[in-house]
C-alpha positions in Angstrom: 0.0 0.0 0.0 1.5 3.4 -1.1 1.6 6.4 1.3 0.4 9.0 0.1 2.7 11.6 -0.4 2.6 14.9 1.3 1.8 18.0 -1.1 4.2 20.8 -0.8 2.6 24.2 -1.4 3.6 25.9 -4.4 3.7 29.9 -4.4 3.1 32.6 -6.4 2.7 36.2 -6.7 -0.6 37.7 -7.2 0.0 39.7 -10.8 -2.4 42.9 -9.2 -0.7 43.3 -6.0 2.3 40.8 -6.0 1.5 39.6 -2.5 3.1 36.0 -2.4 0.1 33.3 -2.4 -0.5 29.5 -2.9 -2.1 28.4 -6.0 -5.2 27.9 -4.4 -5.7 30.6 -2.2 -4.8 33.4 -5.0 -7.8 32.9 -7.3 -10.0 33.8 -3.8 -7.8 36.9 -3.2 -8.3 37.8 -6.7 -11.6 37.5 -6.5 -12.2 38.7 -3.0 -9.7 41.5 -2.6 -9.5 42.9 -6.0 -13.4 42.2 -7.4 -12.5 39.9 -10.7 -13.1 37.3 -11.6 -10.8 34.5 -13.1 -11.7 35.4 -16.5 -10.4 39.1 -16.3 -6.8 38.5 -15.3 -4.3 38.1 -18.4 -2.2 35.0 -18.2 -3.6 34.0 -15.0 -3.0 30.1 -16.0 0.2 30.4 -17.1 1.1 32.2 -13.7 -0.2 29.5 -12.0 1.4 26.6 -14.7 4.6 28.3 -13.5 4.2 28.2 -9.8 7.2 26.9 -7.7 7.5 25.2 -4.2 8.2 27.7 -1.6 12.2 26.7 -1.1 12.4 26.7 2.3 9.4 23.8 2.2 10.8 22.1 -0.7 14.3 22.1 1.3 12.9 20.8 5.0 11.0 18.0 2.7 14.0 16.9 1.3 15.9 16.9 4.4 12.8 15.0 5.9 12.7 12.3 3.1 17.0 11.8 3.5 16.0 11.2 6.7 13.7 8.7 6.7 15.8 7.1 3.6 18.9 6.9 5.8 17.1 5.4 8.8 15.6 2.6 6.4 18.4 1.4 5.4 20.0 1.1 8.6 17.3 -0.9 9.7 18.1 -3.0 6.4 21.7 -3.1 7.2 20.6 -4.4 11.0 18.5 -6.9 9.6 21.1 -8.0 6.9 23.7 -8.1 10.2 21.2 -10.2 12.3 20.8 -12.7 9.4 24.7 -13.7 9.1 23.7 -17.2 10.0 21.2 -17.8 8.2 18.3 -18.2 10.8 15.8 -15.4 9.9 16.4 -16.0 6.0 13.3 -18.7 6.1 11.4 -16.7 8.6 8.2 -15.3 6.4 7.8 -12.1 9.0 11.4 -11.4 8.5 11.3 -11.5 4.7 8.3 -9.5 4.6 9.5 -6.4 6.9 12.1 -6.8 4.6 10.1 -6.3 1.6 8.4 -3.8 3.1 11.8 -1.6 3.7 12.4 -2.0 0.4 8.8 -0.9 -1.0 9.6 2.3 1.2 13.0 2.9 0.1 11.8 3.3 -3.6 8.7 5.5 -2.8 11.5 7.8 -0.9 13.8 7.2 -3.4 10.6 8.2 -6.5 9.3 11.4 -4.3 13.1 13.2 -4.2 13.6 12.5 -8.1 10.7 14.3 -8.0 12.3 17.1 -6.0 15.1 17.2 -8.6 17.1 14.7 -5.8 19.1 12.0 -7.4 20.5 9.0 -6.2 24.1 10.0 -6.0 23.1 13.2 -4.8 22.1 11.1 -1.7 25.3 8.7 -1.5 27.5 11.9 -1.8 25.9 13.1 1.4 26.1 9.8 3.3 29.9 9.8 2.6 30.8 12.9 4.1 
């Protein structure tokens, strides 16, 4: 079962005023504040096509996904230490926490390619 990922609010400036908004709330201070309606404001799509996450959330995501991408494979490296003999390799709970690690690794691993994160970006940082 995937998680569902956590939406990180993207920002723009309203084009009357230039007060910095989300996408959703500016079409309500357009309408509210300044009295038109969607149709009356040039290019309002493309300003919103063009919208960008708010750095300072796109960064603390990131460092939150590293994280939690570090800490999972720890846990995989414990469990690969604890299975040196042998005796959980046949254990079906075992393989399927395992499983489950790895399912999670890859939805990290998917949601910071999003964010423009690469593998080796991540290894890099590990190293240091």
């Amino acid at each position: 079962m995937k998680k569902e990922r956590k939406p990180i609010r993207k920002v723009v400036n309203c084009p009357i005023c230039h007060k910095e908004f989300d996408t959703r709330g500016l079409l309500g201070h357009i309408k509210i504040e300044h009295g038109k309606p969607r149709s009356e404001v040039k290019d309002l799509d493309k300003i919103i096509e063009k919208a960008e996450p708010k750095k300072s959330e796109r960064a603390e995501r990131v460092f939150e996904l590293v994280d939690r991408l570090k800490e999972i494979r720890k846990r995989k490296a414990d469990l690969e230490k604890e299975d040196l003999s042998g005796f959980f390799s046949t254990d079906e709970t075992v393989k399927s926490l395992k499983d489950g690690l790895d399912d999670l690794e890859e939805e990290i691993k998917e949601e910071l390619e999003d964010l423009g994160i690469i593998e080796e970006d991540i290894e890099e940082d590990e190293e240091d």
